[in-house]
N, CA, C and O atoms as a DFTB+ gen file, in Angstrom:
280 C
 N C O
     1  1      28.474     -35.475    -110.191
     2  2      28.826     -34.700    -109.026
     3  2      27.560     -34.057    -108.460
     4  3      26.892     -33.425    -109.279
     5  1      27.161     -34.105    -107.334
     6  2      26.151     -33.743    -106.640
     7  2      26.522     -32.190    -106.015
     8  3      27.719     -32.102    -105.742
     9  1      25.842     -31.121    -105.773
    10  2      25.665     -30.130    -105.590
    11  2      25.155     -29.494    -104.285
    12  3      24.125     -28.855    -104.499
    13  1      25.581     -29.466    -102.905
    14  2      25.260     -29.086    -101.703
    15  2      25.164     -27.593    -101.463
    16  3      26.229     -26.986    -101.354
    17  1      24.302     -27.083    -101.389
    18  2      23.841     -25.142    -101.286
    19  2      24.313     -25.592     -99.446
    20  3      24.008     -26.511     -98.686
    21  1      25.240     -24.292     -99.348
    22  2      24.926     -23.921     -97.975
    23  2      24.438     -22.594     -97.664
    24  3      24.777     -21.554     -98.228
    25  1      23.488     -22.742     -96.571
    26  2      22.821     -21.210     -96.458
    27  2      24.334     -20.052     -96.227
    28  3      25.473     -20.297     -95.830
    29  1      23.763     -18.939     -96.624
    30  2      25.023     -17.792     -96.341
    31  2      24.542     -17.410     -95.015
    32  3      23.412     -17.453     -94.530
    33  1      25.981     -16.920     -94.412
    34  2      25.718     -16.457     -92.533
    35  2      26.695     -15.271     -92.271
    36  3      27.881     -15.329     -92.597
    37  1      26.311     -14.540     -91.859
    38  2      27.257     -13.414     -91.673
    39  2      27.256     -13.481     -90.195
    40  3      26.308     -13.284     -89.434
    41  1      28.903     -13.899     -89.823
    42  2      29.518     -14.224     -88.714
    43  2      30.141     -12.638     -88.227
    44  3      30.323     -11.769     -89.081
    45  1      30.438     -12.392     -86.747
    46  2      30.792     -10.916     -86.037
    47  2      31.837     -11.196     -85.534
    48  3      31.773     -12.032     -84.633
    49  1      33.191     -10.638     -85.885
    50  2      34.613     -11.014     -84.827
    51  2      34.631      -9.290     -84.082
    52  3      33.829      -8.396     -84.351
    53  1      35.688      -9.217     -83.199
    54  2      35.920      -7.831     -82.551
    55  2      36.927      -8.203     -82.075
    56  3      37.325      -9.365     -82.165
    57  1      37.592      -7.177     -81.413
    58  2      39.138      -6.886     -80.788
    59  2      38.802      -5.698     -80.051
    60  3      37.966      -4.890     -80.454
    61  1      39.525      -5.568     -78.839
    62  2      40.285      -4.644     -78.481
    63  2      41.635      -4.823     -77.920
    64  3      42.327      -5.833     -77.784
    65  1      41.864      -3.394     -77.582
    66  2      43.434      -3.424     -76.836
    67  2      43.619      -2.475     -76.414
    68  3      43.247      -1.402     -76.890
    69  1      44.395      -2.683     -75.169
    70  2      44.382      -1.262     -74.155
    71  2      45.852      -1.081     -74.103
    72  3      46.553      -1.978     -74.571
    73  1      46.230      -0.353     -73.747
    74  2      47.775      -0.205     -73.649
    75  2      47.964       0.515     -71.848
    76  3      48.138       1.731     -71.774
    77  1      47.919      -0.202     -70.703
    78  2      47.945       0.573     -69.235
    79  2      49.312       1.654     -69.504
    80  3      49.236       2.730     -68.911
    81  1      50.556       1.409     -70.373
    82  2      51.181       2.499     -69.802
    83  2      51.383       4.078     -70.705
    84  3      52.378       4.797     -70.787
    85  1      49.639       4.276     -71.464
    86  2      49.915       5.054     -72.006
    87  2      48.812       6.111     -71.129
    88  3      48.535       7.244     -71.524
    89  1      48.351       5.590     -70.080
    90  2      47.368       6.090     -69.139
    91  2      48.620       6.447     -67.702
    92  3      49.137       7.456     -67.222
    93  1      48.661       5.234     -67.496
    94  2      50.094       4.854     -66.389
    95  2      51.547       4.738     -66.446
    96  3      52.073       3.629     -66.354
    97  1      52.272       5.861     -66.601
    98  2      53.581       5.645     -67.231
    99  2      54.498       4.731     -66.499
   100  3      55.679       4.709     -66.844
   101  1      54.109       4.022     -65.587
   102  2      54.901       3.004     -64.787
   103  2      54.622       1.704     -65.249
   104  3      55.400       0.762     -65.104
   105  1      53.481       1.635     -65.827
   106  2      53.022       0.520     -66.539
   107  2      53.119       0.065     -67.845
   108  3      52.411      -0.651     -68.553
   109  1      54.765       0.991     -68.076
   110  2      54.935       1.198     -69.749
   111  2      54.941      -0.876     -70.158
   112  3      55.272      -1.850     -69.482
   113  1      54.549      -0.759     -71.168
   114  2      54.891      -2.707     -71.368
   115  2      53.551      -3.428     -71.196
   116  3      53.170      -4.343     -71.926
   117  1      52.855      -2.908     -70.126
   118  2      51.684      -3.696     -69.877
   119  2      50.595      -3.591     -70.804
   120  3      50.428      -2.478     -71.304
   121  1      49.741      -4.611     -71.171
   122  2      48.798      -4.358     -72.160
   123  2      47.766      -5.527     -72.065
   124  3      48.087      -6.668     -71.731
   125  1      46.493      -5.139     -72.391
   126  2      45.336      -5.843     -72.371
   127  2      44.642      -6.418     -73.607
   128  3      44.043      -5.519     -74.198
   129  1      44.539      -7.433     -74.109
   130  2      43.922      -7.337     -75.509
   131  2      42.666      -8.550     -75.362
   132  3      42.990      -9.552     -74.724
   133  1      41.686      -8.514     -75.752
   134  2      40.511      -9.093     -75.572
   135  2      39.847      -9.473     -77.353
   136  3      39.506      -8.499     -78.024
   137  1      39.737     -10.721     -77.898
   138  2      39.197     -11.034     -78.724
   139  2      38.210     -11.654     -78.489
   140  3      37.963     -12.072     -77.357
   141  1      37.251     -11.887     -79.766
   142  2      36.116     -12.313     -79.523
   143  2      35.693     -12.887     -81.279
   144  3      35.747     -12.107     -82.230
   145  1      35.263     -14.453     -81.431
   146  2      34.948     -14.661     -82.818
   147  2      33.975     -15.401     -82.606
   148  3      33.982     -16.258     -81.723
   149  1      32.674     -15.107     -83.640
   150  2      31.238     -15.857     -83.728
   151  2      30.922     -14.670     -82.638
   152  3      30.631     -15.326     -81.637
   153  1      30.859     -13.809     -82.417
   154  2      30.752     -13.008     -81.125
   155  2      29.283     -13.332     -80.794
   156  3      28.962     -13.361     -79.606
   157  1      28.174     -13.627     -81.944
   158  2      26.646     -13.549     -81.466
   159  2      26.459     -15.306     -81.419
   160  3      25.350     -15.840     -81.433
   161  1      27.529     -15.933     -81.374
   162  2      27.205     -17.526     -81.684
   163  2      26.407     -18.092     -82.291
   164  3      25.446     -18.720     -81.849
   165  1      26.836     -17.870     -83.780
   166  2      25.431     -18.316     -85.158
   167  2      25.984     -19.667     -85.500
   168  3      27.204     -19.717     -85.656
   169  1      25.332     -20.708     -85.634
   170  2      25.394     -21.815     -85.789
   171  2      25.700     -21.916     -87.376
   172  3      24.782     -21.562     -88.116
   173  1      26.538     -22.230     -87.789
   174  2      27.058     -22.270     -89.218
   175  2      26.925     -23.653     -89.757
   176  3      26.701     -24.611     -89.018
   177  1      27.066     -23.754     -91.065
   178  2      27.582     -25.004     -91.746
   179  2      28.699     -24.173     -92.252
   180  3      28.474     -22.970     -92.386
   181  1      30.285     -24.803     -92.658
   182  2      30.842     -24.299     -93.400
   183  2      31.714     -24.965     -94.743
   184  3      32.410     -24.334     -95.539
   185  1      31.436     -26.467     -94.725
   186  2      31.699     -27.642     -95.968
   187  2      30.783     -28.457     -95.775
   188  3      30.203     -28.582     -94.696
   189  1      30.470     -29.303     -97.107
   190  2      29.359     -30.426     -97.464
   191  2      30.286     -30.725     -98.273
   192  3      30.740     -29.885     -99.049
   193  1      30.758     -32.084     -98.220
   194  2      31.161     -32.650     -99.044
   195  2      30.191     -34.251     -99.190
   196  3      30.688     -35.282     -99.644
   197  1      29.347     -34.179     -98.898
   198  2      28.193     -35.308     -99.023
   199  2      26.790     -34.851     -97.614
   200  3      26.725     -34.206     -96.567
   201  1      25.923     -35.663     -98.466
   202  2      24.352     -35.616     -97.546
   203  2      24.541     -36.243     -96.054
   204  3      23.599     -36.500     -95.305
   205  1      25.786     -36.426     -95.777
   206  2      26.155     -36.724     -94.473
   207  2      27.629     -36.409     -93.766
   208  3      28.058     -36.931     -92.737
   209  1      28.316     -35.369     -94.635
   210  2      29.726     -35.025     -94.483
   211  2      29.927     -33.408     -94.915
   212  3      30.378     -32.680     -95.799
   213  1      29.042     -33.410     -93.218
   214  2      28.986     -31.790     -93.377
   215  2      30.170     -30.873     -92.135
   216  3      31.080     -31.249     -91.397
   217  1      30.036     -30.596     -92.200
   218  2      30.806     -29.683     -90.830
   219  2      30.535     -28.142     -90.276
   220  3      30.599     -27.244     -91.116
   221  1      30.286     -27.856     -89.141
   222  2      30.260     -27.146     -88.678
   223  2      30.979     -26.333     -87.943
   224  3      31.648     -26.688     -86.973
   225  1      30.825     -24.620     -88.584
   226  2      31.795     -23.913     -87.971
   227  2      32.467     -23.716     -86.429
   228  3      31.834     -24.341     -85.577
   229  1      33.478     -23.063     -85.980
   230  2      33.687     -22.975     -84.517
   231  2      32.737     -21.919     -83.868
   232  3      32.596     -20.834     -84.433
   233  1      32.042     -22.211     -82.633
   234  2      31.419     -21.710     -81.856
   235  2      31.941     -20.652     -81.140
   236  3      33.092     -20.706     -80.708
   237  1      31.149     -19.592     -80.945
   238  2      31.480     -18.766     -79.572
   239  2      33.123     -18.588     -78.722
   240  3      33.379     -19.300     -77.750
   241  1      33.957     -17.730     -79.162
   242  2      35.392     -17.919     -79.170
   243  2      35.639     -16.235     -78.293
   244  3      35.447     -15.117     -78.771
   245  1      36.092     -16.585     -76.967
   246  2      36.756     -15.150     -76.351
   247  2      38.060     -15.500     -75.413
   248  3      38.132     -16.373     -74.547
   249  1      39.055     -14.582     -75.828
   250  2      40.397     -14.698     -75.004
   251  2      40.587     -13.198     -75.004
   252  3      40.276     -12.310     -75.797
   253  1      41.274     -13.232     -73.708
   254  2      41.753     -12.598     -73.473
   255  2      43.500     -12.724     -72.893
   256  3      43.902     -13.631     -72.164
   257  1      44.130     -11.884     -73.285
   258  2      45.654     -11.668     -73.074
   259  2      45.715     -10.770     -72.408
   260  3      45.135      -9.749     -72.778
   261  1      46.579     -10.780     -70.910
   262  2      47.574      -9.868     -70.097
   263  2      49.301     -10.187     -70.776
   264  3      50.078     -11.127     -70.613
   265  1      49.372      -9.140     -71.427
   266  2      50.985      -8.913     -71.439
   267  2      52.156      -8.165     -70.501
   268  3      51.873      -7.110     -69.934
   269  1      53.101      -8.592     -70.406
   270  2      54.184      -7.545     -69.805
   271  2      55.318      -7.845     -70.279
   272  3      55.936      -8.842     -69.907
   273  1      56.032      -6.471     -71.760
   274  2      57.114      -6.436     -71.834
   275  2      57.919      -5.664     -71.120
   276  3      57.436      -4.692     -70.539
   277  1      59.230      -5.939     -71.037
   278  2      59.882      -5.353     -70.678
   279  2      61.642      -5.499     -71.297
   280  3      62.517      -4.754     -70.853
């Protein structure tokens, strides 16, 4: 069995979330939430399973969500 080191990487996620109807009481329900993963986009390896069967992590990841319950 052969032995593949991958370098270590310390990856940055974040969140927020706003809530409009705790500012705006007409806007009770409405809400903002904004994610973000790889936030500084570090180029990863994250499996080696051979000297040519490597893979690389997901890149640079932001969504954002408008909600409205009601």
């Amino acid at each position: 069995m052969d032995l593949y080191r991958i370098p270590v990487v310390t990856l940055v996620d974040a969140a927020i979330r706003y809530d409009f109807g705790y500012r705006y009481p007409t806007l009770k329900g409405v809400d903002l939430a904004v994610n973000a993963t790889n936030l500084f986009d570090k180029t990863c390896v994250t499996t080696c399973i051979s000297a040519t069967g490597c893979d690389y992590g997901n890149r640079q990841t932001i969504l954002a969500t408008l909600r409205d319950r009601w």
